[in-house]
C-alpha positions as CSV (number, residue, x, y, z in Angstrom):
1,X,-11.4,-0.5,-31.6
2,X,-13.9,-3.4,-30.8
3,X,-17.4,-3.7,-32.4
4,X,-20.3,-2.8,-30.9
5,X,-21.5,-5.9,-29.5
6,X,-18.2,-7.8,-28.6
7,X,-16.0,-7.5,-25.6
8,X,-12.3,-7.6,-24.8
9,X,-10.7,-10.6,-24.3
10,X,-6.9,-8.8,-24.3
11,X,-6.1,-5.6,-23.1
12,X,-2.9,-2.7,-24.6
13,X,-1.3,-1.0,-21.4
14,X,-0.4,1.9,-23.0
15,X,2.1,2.9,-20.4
16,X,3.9,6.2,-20.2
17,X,4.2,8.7,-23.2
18,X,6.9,10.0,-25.0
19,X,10.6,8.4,-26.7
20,X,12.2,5.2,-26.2
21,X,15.0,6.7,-24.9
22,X,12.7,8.0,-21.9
23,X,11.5,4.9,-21.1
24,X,14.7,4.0,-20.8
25,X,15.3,6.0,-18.3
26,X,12.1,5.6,-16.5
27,X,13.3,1.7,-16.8
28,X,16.3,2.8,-14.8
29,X,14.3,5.1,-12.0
30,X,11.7,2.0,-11.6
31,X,14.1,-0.6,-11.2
32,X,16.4,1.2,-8.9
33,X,13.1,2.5,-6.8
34,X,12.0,-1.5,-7.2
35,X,15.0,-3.1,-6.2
36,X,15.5,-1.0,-3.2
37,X,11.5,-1.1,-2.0
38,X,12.3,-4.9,-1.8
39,X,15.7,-4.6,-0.1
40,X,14.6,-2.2,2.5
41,X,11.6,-4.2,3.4
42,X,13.3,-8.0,3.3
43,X,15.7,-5.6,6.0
44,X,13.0,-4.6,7.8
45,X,11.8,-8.1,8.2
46,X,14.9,-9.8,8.9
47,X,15.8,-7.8,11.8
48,X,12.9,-7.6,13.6
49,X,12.4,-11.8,13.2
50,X,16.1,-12.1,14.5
51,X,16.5,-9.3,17.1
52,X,14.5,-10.3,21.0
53,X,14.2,-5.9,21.5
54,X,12.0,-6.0,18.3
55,X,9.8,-8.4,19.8
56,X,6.4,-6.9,20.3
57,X,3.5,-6.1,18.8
58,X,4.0,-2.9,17.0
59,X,7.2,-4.4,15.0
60,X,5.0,-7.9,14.5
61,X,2.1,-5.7,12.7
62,X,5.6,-4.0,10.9
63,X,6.5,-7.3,9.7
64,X,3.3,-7.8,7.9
65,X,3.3,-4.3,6.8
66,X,6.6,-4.6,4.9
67,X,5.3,-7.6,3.7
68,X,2.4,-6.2,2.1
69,X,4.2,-3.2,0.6
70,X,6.6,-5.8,-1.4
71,X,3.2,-7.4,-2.5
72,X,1.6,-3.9,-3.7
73,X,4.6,-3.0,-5.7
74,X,5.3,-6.7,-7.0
75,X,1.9,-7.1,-8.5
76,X,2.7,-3.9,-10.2
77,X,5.9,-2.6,-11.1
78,X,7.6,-5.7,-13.1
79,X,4.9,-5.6,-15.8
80,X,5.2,-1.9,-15.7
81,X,9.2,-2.2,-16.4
82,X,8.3,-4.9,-19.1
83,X,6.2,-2.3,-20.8
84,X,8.8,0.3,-20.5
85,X,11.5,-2.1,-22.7
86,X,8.9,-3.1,-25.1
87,X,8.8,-1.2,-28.4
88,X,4.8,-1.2,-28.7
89,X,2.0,-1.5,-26.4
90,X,2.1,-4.1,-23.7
91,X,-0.5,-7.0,-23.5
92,X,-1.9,-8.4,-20.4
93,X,-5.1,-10.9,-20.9
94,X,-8.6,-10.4,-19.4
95,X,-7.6,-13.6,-16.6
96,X,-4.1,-11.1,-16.2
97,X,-6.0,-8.3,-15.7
98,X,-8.7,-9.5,-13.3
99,X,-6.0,-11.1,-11.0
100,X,-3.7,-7.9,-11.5
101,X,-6.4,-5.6,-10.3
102,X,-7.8,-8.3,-7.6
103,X,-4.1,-8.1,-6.0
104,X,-3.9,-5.1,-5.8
105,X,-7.5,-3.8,-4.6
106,X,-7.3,-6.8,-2.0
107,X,-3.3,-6.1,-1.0
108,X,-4.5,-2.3,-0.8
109,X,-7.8,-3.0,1.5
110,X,-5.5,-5.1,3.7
111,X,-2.5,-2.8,4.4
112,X,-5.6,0.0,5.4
113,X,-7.0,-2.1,7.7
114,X,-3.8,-3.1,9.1
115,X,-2.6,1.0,9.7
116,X,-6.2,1.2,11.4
117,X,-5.0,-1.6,13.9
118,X,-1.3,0.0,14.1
119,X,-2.9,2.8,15.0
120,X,-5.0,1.2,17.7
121,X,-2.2,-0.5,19.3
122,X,0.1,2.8,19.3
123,X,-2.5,4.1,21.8
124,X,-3.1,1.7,23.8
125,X,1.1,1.5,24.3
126,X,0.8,5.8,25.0
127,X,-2.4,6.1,26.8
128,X,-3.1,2.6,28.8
129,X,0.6,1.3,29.1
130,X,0.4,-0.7,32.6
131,X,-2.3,-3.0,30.6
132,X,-0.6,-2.7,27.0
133,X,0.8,-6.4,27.4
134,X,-2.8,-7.6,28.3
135,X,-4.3,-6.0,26.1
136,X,-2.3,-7.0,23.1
137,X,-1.6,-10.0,23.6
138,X,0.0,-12.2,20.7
139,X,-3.3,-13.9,20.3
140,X,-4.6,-10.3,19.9
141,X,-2.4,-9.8,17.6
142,X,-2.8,-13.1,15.4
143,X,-6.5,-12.3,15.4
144,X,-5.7,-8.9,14.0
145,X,-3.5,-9.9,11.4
146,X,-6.1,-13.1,10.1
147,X,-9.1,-10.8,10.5
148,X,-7.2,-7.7,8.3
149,X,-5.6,-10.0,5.5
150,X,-9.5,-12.4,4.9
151,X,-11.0,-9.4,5.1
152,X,-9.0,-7.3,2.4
153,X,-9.3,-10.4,-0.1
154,X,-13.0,-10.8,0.5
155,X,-14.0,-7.3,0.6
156,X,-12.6,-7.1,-3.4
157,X,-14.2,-9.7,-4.7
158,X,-17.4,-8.0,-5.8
159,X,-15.9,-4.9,-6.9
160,X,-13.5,-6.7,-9.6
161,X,-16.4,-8.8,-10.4
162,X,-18.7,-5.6,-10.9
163,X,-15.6,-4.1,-13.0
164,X,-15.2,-6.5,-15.6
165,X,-18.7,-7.7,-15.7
166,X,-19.7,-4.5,-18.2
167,X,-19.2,-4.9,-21.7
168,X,-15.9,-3.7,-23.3
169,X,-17.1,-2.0,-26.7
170,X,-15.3,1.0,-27.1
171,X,-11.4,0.1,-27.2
172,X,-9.2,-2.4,-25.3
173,X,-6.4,0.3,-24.5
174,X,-6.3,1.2,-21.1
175,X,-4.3,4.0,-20.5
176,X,-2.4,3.4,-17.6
177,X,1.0,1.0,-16.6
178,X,-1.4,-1.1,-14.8
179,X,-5.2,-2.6,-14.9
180,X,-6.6,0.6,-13.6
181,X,-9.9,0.0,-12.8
182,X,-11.3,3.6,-13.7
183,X,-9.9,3.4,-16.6
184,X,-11.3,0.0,-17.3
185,X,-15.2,1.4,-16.7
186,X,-14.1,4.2,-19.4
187,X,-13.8,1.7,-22.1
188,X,-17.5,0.1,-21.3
189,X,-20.2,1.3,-23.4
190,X,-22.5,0.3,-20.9
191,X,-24.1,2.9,-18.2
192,X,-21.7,2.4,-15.3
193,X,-22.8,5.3,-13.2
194,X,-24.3,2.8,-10.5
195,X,-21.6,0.7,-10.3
196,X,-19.0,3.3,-9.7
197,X,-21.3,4.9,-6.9
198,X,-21.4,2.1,-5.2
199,X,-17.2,1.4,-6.1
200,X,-17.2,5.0,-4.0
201,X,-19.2,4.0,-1.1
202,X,-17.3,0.7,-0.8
203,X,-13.9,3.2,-1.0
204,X,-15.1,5.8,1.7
205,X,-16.3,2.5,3.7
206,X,-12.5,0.9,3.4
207,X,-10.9,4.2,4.0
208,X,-12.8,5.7,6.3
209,X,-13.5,2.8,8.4
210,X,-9.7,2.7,9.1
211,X,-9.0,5.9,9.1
212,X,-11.8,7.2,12.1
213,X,-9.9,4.7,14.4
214,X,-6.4,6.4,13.6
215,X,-7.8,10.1,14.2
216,X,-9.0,9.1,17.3
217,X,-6.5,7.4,18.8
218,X,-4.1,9.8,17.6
219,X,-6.3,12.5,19.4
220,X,-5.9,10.7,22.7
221,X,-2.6,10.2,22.4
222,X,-1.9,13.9,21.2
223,X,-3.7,14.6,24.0
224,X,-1.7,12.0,26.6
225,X,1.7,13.3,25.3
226,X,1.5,17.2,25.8
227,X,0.5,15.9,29.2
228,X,3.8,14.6,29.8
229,X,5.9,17.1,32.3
230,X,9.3,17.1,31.0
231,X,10.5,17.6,27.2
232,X,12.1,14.3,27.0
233,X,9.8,12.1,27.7
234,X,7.1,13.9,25.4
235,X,9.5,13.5,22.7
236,X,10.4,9.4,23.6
237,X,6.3,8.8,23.9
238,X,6.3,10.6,20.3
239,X,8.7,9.2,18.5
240,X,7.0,5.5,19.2
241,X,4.2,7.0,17.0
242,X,5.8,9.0,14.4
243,X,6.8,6.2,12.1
244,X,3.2,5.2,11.8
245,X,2.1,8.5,11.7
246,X,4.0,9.5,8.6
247,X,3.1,6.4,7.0
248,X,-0.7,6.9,7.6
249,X,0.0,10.9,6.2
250,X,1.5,9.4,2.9
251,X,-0.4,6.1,2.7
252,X,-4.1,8.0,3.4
253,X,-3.4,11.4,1.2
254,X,-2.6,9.5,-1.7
255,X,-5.2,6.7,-1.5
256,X,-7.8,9.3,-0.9
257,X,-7.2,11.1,-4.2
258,X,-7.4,8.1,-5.9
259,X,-10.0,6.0,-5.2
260,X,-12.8,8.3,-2.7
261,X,-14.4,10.3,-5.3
262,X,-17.6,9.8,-7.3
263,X,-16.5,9.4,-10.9
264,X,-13.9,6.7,-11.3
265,X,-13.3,7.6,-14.6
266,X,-11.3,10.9,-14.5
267,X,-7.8,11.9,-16.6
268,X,-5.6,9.3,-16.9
269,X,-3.1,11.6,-16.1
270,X,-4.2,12.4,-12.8
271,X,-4.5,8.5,-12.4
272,X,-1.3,7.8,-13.3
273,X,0.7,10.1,-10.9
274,X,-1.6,9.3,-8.1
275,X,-1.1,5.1,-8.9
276,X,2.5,5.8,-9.2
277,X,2.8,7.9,-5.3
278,X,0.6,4.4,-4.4
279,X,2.4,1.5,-5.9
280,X,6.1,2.9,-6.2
281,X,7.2,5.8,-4.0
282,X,5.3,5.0,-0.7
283,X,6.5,1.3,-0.4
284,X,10.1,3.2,-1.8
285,X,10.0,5.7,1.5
286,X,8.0,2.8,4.1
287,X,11.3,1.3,5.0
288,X,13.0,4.6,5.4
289,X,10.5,6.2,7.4
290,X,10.2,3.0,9.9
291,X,14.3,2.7,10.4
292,X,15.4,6.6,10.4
293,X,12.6,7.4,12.4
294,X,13.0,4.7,14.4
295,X,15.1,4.4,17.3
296,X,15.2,0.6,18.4
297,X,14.9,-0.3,14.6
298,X,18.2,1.9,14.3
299,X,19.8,0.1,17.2
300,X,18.6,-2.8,15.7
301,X,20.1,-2.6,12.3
302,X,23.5,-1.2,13.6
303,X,24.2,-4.3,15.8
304,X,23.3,-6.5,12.6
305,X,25.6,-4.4,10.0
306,X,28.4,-4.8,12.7
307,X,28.0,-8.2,13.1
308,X,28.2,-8.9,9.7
309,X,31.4,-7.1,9.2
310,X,33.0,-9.3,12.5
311,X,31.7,-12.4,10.4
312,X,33.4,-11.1,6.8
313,X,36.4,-10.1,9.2
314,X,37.1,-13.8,10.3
């Protein structure tokens, strides 16, 4: 406990109840979860910067979305497996946990705004196809990318700020894996109902504002697909968008549980499953969903696995 008047200069992650030989376990899940998230999205990378029928924009804004989801799960899972080996609480400083939570808010903000433009584009390709090379262009699609990753790092900086500017009086365990920020604001002993309003309008802005774009251009293109005569070619003009689409399902219904809701201080329980489905199994099942669900990017991958196995061959 901290006095009264003083304010936490380390914080305890107290991690994940129960034995050692549990987290052991968990250790094992995490790691294996870890290692593939990064192998499956270095994959994805790879073969859509090597392979000319990967070469628009839908697989560039892929590139960058794999890239992010290695970022989300790298600013958080290693010092969760730390804390899983150590015997006692795990220690992260206040400049630790200001740039842990900055990371992630920022990484998170970015990939959102990024889906919105995915989403955007996937439409344009269904509904306005004749134009779709015009229309995104690569310097369309530069812009998009500059204008999603400065605006995700700048649209954080005030809400970390406004997080760690109360005073830290009543402990300086925060129970979660990570720097949760709603469980940060539980530890103040200061008033922070303002500050977390305001923490919810600047969610349902970040959320929403990328998610209104994606409902309507998945409306349209809904609505330009069942247009389509024959079977097949509703299911090709589908199957462009389904990849995204599942993505957005996973990537939205989780985010919206966690952060778009009025108190930010609710069980740590609930915060921990919900930060778990955010930072560990959705950049697990990104890579997955965008290669099985994905025609070219099967193609794609094929080609390169037997290519490698001509080069081991000679």
């Amino acid at each position: 406990m901290l006095g009264n008047n003083s304010s936490a200069t380390i914080f305890y992650l107290l991690g994940f109840p129960g034995s050692e030989d549990l987290h052991h376990i968990l250790f094992a899940i995490f790691c294996f979860f870890y290692l593939v998230t990064l192998m499956g999205n270095m994959v994805i990378i790879t073969i859509v910067c090597v392979d000319r029928r990967l070469q628009s924009p839908m697989y560039f804004f892929l590139v960058h979305l794999s890239v992010l989801e290695i970022l989300v799960t790298t600013i958080v899972v290693p010092v969760m497996l730390w804390g899983l080996l150590l015997p006692g609480m795990q220690t992260i400083s206040l400049t630790g946990c200001v740039v842990q939570l900055f990371l992630y808010l920022a990484v998170g903000t970015t990939e959102f705004t990024l889906l919105g433009a995915m989403a955007v584009d996937r439409y344009v390709a269904v509904c306005n196809p004749l134009r779709y090379n015009i229309i995104m262009s690569s310097r369309t699609c530069n812009s998009v990318v500059i204008v999603s990753w400065v605006f995700g790092f700048l649209f954080q900086i005030w809400p970390v700020y406004a997080t760690f500017q109360v005073t830290y009086c009543k402990s300086n365990v925060v129970n979660n894996f990570f720097c949760d920020r709603g469980q940060l604001l539980k530890l103040s002993c200061d008033d922070t109902a303002f500050t977390e309003f305001v923490l919810f309008l600047m969610a349902i802005f970040v959320l929403f504002g990328s998610l209104i774009p994606t409902i309507v251009s998945y409306t349209y293109i809904i609505s330009t697909i069942l247009k389509i005569p024959s079977a097949s070619g509703r299911r090709k003009a589908f199957s462009t968008c389904a990849s995204h689409f599942t993505c957005v399902v996973i990537g939205y219904g989780s985010c919206l549980f966690l952060y778009v809701k009025p108190k930010q201080t609710q069980a740590a329980e609930y915060n921990r499953v919900v930060s778990l489905m955010v930072s560990v199994v959705t950049p697990f099942l990104n890579p997955f969903i965008f290669t099985l669900r994905n025609d070219k990017v099967k193609e794609a991958l094929w080609d390169g696995v037997k290519h490698c196995c001509q080069l081991f061959r000679h």
